[in-house]
DRENLUMDO-497913 format. One line per field, with one value per residue (C-alpha): residue number from 1; residue in three letters; x, y, z. Coordinates in steps of 0.05 Angstrom, whole numbers. Layout:
REM residues N
nr = c(NUM,...)
rest = c(Ala,...)
x = c(X,...)
y = c(Y,...)
z = c(Z,...)
***
This chain:
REM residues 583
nr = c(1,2,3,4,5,6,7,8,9,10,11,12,13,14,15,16,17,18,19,20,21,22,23,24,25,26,27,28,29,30,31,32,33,34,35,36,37,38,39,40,41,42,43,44,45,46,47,48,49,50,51,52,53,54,55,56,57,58,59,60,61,62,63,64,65,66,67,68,69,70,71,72,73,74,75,76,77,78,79,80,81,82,83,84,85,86,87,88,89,90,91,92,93,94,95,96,97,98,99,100,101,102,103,104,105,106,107,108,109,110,111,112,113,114,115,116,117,118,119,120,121,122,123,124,125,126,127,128,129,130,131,132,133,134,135,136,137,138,139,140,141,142,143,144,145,146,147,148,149,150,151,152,153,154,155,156,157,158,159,160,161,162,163,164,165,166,167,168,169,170,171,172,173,174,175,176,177,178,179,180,181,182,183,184,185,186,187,188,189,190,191,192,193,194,195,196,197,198,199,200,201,202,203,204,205,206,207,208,209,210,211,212,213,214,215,216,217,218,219,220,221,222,223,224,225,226,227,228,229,230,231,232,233,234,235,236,237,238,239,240,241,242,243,244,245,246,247,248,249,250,251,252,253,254,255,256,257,258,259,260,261,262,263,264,265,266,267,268,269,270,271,272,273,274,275,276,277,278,279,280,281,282,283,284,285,286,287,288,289,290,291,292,293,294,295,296,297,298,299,300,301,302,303,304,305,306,307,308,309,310,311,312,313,314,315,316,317,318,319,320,321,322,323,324,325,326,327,328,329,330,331,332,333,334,335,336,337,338,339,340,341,342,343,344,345,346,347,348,349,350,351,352,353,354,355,356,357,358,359,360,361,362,363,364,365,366,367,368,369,370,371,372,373,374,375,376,377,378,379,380,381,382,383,384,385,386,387,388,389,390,391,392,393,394,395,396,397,398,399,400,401,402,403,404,405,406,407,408,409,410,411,412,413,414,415,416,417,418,419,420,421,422,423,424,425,426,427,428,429,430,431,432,433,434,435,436,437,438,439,440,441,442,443,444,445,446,447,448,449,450,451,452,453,454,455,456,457,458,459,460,461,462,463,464,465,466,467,468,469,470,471,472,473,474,475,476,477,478,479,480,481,482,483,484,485,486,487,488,489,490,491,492,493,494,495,496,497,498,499,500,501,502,503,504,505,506,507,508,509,510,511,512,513,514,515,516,517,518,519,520,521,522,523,524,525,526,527,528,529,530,531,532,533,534,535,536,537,538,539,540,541,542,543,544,545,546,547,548,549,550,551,552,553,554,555,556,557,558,559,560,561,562,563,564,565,566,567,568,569,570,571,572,573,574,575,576,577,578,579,580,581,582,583)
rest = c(Unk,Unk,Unk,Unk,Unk,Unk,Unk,Unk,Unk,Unk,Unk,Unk,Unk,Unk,Unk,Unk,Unk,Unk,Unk,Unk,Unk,Unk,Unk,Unk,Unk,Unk,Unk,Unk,Unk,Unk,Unk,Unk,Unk,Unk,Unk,Unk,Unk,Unk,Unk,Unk,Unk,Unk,Unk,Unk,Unk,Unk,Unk,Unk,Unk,Unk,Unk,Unk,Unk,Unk,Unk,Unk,Unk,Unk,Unk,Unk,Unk,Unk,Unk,Unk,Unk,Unk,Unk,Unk,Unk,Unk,Unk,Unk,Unk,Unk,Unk,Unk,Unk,Unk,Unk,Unk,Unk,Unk,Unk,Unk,Unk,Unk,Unk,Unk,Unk,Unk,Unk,Unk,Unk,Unk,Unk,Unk,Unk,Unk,Unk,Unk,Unk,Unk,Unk,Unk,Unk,Unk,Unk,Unk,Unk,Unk,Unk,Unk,Unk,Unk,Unk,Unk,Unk,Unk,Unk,Unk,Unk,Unk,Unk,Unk,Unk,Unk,Unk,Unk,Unk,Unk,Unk,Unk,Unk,Unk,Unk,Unk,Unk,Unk,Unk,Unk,Unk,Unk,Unk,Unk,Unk,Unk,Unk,Unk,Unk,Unk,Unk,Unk,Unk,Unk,Unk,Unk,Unk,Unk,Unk,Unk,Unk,Unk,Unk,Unk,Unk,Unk,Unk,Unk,Unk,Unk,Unk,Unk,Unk,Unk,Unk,Unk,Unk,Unk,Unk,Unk,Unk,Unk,Unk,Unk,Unk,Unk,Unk,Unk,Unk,Unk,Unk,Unk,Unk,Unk,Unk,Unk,Unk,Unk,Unk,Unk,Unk,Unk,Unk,Unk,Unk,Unk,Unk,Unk,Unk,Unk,Unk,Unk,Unk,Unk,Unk,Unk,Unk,Unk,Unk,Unk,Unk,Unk,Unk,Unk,Unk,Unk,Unk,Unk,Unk,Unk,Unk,Unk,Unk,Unk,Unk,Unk,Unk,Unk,Unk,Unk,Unk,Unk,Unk,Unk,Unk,Unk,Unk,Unk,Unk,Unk,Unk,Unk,Unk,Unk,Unk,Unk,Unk,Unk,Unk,Unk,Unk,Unk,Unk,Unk,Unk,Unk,Unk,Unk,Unk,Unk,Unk,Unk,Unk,Unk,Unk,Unk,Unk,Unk,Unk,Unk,Unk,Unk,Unk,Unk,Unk,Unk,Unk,Unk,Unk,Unk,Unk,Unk,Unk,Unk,Unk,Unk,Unk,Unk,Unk,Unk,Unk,Unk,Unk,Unk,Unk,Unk,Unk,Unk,Unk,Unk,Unk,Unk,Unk,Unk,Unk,Unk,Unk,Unk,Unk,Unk,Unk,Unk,Unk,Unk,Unk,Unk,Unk,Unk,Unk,Unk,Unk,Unk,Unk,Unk,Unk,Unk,Unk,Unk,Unk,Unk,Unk,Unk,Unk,Unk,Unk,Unk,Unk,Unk,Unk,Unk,Unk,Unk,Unk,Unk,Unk,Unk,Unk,Unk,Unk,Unk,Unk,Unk,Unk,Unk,Unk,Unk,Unk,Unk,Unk,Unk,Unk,Unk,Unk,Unk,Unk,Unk,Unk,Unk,Unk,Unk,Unk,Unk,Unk,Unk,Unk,Unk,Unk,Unk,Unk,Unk,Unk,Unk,Unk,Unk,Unk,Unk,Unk,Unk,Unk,Unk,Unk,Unk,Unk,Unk,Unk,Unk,Unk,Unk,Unk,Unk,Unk,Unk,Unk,Unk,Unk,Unk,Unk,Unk,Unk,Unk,Unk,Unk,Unk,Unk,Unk,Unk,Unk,Unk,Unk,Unk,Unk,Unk,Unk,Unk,Unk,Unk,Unk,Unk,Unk,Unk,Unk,Unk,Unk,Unk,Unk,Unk,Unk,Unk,Unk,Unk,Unk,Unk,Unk,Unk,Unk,Unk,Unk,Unk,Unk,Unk,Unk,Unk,Unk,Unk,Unk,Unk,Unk,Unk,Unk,Unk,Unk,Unk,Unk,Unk,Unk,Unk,Unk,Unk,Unk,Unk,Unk,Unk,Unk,Unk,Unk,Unk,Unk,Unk,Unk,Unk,Unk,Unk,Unk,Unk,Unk,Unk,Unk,Unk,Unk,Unk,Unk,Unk,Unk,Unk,Unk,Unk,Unk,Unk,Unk,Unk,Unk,Unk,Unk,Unk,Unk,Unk,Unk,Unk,Unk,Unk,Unk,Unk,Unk,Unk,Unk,Unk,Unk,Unk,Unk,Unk,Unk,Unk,Unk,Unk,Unk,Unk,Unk,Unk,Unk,Unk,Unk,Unk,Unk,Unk,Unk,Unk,Unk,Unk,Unk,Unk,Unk,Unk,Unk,Unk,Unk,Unk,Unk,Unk,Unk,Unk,Unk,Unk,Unk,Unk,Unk,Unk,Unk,Unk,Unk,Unk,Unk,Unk,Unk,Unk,Unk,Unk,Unk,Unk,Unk,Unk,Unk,Unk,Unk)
x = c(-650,-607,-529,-487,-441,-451,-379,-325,-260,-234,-170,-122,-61,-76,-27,-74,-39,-16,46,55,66,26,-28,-75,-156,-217,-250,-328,-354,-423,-458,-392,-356,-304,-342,-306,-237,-210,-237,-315,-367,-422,-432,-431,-471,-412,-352,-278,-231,-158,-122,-55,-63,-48,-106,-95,-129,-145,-96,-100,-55,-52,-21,-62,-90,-154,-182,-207,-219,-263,-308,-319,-309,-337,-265,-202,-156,-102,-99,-160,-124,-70,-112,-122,-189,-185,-148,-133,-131,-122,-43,10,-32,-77,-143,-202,-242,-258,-243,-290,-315,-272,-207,-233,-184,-130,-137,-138,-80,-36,-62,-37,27,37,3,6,-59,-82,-133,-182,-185,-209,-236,-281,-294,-296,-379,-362,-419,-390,-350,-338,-297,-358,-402,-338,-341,-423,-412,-372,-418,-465,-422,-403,-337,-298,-257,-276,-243,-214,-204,-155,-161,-109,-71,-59,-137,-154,-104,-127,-194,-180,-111,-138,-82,-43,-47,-23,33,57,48,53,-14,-37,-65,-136,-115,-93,-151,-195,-168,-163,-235,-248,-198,-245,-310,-277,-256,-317,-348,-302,-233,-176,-134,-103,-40,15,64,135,174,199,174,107,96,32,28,50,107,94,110,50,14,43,108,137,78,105,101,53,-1,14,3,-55,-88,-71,-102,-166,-165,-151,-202,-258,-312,-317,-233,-222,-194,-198,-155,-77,-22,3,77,121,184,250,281,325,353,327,347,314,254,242,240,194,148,164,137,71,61,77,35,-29,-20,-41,-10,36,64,115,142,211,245,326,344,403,420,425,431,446,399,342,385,378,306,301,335,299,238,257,288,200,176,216,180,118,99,55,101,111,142,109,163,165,184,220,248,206,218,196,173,188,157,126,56,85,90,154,212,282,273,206,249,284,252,241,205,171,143,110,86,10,12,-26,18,19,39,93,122,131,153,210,225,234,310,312,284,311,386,359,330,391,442,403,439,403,409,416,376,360,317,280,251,306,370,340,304,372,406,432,482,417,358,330,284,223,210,144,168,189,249,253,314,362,437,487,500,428,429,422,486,511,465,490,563,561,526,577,513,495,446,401,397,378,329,284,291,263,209,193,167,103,79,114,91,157,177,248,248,290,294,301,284,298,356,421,464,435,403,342,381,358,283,303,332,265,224,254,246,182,157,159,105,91,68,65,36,5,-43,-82,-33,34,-18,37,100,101,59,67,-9,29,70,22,41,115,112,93,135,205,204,182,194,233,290,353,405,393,353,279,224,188,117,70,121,99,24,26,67,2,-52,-46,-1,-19,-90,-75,-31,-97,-142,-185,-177,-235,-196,-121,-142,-172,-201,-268,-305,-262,-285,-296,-239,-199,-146,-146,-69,-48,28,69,33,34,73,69,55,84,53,14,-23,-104,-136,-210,-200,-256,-250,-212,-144,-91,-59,-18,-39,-3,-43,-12,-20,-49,-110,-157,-214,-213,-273,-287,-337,-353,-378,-332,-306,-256,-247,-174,-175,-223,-285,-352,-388,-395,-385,-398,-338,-361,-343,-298,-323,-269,-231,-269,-260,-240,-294,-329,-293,-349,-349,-321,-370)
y = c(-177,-127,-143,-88,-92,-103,-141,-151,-175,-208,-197,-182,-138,-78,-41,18,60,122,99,86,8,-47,-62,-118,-101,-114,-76,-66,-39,-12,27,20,56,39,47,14,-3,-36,-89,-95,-126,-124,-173,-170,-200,-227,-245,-250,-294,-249,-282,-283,-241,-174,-123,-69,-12,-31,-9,55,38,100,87,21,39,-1,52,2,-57,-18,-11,-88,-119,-122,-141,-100,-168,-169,-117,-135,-207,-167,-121,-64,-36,42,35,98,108,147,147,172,218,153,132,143,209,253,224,241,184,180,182,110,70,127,125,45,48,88,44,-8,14,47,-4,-69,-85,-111,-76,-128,-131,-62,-54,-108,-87,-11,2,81,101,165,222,283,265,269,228,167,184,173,106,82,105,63,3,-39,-61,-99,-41,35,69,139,170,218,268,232,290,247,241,311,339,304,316,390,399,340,316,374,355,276,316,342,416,470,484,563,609,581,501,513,549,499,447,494,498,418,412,449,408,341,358,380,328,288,272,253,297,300,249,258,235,261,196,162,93,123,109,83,22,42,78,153,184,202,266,290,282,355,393,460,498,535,487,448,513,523,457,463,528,504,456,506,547,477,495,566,566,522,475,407,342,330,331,261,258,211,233,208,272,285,342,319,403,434,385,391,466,463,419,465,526,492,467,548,577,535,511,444,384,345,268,241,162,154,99,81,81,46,101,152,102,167,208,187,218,287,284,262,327,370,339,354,425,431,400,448,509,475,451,393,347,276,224,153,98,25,-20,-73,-71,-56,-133,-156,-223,-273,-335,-374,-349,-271,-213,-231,-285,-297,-334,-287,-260,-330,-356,-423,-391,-342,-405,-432,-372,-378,-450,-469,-476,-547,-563,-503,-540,-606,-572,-545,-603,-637,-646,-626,-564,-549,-549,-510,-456,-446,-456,-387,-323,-279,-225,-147,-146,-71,-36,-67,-129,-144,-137,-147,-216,-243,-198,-258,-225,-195,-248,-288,-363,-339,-393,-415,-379,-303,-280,-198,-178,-236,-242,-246,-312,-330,-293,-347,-327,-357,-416,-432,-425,-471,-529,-513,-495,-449,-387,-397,-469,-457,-399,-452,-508,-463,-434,-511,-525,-536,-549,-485,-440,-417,-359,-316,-252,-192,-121,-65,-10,1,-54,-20,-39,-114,-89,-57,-14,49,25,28,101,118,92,122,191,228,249,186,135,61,70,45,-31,-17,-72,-63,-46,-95,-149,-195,-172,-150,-164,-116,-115,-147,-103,-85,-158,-146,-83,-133,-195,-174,-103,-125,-189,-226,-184,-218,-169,-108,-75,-78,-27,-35,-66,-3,46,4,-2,77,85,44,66,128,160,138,163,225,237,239,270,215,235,184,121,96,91,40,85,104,141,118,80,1,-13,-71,-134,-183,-216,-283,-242,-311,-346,-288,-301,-291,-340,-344,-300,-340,-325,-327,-314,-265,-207,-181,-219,-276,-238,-261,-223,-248,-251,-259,-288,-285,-335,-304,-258,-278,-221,-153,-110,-54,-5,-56,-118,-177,-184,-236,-292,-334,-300,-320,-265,-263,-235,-168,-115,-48,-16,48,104,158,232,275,282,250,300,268,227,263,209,173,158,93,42)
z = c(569,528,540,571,509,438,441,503,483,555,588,522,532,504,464,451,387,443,455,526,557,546,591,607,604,576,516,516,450,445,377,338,388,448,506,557,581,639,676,659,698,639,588,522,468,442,474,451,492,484,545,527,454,445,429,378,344,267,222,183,122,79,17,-22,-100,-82,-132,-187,-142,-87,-149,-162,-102,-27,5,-6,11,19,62,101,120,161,207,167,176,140,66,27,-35,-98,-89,-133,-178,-217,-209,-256,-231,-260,-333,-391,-425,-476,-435,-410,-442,-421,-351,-359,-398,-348,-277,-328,-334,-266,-223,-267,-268,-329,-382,-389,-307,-305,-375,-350,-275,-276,-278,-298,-271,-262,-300,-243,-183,-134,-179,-166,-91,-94,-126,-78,-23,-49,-34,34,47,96,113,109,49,36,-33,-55,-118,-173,-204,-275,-276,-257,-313,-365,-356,-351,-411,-452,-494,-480,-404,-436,-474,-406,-432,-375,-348,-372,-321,-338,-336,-265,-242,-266,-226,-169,-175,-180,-128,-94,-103,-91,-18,-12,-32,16,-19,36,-12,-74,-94,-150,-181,-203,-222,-285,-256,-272,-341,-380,-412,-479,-439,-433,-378,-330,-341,-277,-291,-298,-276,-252,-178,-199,-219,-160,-105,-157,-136,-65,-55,-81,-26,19,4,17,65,66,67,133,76,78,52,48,-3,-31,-72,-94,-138,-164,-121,-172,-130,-55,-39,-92,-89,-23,-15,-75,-32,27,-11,-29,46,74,16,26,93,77,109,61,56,3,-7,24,9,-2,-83,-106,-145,-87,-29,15,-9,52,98,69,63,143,155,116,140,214,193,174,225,272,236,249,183,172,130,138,94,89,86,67,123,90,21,-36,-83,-148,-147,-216,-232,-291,-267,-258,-302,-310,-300,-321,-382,-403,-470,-494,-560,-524,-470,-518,-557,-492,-460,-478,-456,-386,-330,-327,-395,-395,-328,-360,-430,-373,-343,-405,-409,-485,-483,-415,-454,-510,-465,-416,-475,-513,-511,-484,-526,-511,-455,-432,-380,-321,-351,-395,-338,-272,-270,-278,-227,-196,-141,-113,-127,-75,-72,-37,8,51,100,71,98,82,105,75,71,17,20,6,-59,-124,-144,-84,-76,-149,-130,-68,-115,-175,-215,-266,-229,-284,-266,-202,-209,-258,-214,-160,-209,-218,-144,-128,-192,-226,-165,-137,-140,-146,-94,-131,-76,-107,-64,13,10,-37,30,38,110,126,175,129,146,218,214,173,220,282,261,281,217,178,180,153,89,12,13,-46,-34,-88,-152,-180,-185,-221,-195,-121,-61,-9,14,79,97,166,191,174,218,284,258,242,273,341,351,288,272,283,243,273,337,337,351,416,397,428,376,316,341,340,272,242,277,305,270,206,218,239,171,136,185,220,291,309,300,317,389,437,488,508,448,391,330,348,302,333,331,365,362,375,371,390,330,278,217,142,91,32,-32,-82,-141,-151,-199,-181,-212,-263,-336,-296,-280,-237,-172,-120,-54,14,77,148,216,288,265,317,310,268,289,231,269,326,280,274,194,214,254,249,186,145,126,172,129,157,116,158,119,80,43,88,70,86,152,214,283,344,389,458,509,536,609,627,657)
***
């Protein structure tokens, strides 16, 4: 006899991504769909035990560079570990459509640079069974995935396929150049691109370190590109605008953004976070964002929720000893014979009697930044205090910092790791995150799950959201659980137009958590090593996962993969669902 339900999940509280209170009832999913919720007589064909969990709409995390890796691979961990069940991607202007064949090693090049990922891992994984834009959005429809996936147009991508080197050279785009990519713009939202992404920082920089493409593009090729998505589908338009930039001049910036938004009345997101540099400078963009929002423009910002950290270690990109000789000797060594060449006493005076030399930029000054360097324990702590720093640590035991950052590096058989914020935390409190997060226009955002393979890890961030923000947070106030449940569901999904998720209510996509929210915690990051050609990332795993649903099937249980995969390509934006009538 055919079951009621194709799934129930029984008595959870449901925290249902609208908003309002908490609420206990049971969830009957039928076809992929919500069909059902309250308290529900029928049966399902599966059943999912949520007394005393929280139940949750998946989580739409917009911002994760899954661009080469949705190519290669079925799962898009780590995000998939945490609950999210919609990843976007083409962020920040890179990705690798459209891209002549002979810009291959270009386009690898800059997601080398920009996103750490390494050239033989995508040398070695990228099929390129493409060249146009909507050829790369067919080959991914061809694919199943845990999660469903969203593509945006990458700006360094499209610019080089339509300048060449000029467009590499960051020449100003002529009359012709712009309508070009007006024109591609075009095709790829209708061929269903999210939107378009770019990129206007210095951080951006290829791996032989150029600046990205993007960098200076002008107003008008910008508007250019924008209009050609407006005028998609017979001009009702279609996909949204994606920036990140330094803000050099947050005013003049802004407006410029502003301008594009009123001219082609497309909706418009940009990364927010808290620089060192300009630790004030957030504040202005909050109001100018409101000062928008009042005039009814679509423009949001997408924030990270805890700072943005580089992590060091002897299996990392990068450590604190990475430019000593010594080190440099051993550096091709396997792990285990570099750890005991460390522990040896001998070389361990040689290497922390060196000089270091003139150290300069990033990698030369900041993996000893010892007044601001952390030890990443098993338990990650994300909003740490001063007195935790190694500086201090080093103080307290009349020890050298260096000493202590290599005897941490040492644990665990050379696993440990050193935790360095740079971004979101230039007053030692995430009480900028808090403001950022409070204000109506800004949503989670910038995990970056799939990019910094061997320096940051911030694929987690949807399980920080719940963890510290809701229930953790001991150095500040919190955010009300059903506020954060709406920031990444809801909200997040309506930033890039799917209206048929972010929801649990009758009609709604069958995306779903189930919570064990008193047991939920993060692990601590660790490195594996499955990329293509045998390349190393680091991964972060979390506690408390019960059940995600993607489209009604179960892809996890306590974490660990089903083997479901009813994830698939996204085409465009997704209208809101017809209600069905509860049962």
């Amino acid at each position: 006899m055919e079951k009621a339900f194709d799934v129930v999940v029984r008595g959870g509280t449901v925290v249902d991504g609208g908003g309002g209170a908490p609420f206990e009832a049971d969830v009957g999913v039928k076809d992929g769909r919500i069909a059902a919720v309250g308290r529900i007589a029928g049966v399902g064909a599966e059943e999912i035990d949520a007394r005393g969990q929280i139940v949750t709409p998946g989580f739409v995390d917009v911002h994760t560079h899954y661009d080469g890796q949705a190519t290669w691979d079925e799962r898009m961990q780590p995000s998939s570990w945490h609950g999210v069940t919609t990843v976007i991607m083409g962020n920040c202007g890179v990705g690798f459509a459209p891209c002549r064949p002979d810009d291959h090693d270009r386009l690898i090049r800059l997601m080398e640079g920009v996103e750490d990922i390494p050239f033989p891992v995508l040398s070695d994984g990228l099929p390129w069974n493409w060249e146009s834009y909507p050829e790369y959005l067919d080959s991914l429809a061809r694919r199943r995935f845990d999660v469903d996936v969203g593509s945006q147009l990458p700006h360094a991508a499209l610019r080089v396929y339509v300048m060449g080197q000029r467009g590499v050279d960051r020449e100003p785009a002529t009359e012709a150049d712009i309508a070009a990519m007006a024109a591609l713009a075009r095709r790829a939202m209708e061929a269903g691109a999210i939107g378009f992404g770019t990129s206007r920082t210095l951080n951006h920089r290829s791996s032989d370190g150029s600046p990205i493409a993007t960098l200076t593009a002008g107003e008008d090729e910008l508007t250019g590109i924008a209009l050609g998505m407006a005028a998609a589908n017979n001009g009702a338009g279609g996909g949204v605008l994606q920036f990140v930039s330094d803000f050099p001049d947050p005013a003049e910036e802004f407006a410029m953004m502003r301008r594009i938004v009123e001219t082609s009345g497309r909706p418009l997101s940009f990364s927010l976070v808290q620089s060192p540099r300009a630790p004030d400078s957030y504040k202005a963009l909050l109001g100018y964002l409101a000062d928008a929002g009042a005039a009814g423009l679509s423009m949001k910002a997408q924030a990270a929720t805890r700072p943005v950290g580089v992590l060091f270690g002897l299996e990392l990109t990068i450590n604190p000893f990475t430019q000593n000789p010594s080190y440099q000797a051993i550096k091709t060594l396997p792990l285990a014979e570099r750890v005991a060449r460390l522990r040896d006493p001998e070389f361990r005076r040689a290497l922390l009697a060196e000089e270091t030399g003139d150290r300069r930029g990033f990698a030369g000054t900041q993996p000893r930044n010892w007044d601001k360097m952390f030890l990443m324990g098993e338990v990650p702590d994300y909003e740490p205090t001063a007195d935790q720093t190694v500086a201090a640590v080093a103080a307290r035991a009349g020890l050298d910092p260096a000493e202590v950052a290599l005897d941490h590096m040492l644990t665990n058989g050379g696993r440990g790791m050193l935790y360095l914020p740079f971004l979101n935390y230039a007053s030692g409190s995430l009480d900028p995150a808090y403001e950022m997060l409070n204000h109506p226009q800004v949503v989670p955002g910038l995990s970056d799950g799939g990019a910094h393979v061997g320096m940051i890890c911030d694929g987690s961030f949807p399980t920080t959201n719940l963890v510290h923000w809701t229930r953790d947070r001991a150095r500040g106030p919190r955010l009300p659980l059903e506020h954060m449940v709406k920031a990444q569901c809801r909200d997040t999904a309506e930033l890039v137009g799917l209206y048929d998720r972010g929801l649990v209510a009758p009609g709604y996509r069958a995306d779903l958590n189930v919570i064990d929210y008193g047991r939920l915690n993060l692990r601590a990051p660790q490195v594996a090593y499955d990329l293509p050609a045998g390349g190393r990332r680091l991964i972060q795993r979390a506690d408390g996962y019960t059940a995600t649903l993607v489209e009604g099937s179960i892809t996890y249980r306590d974490g660990e993969p089903t083997g479901a995969l009813p994830g698939r390509l996204l085409r465009g934006a997704q209208p809101a669902p017809v209600a069905l009538a509860a049962e």
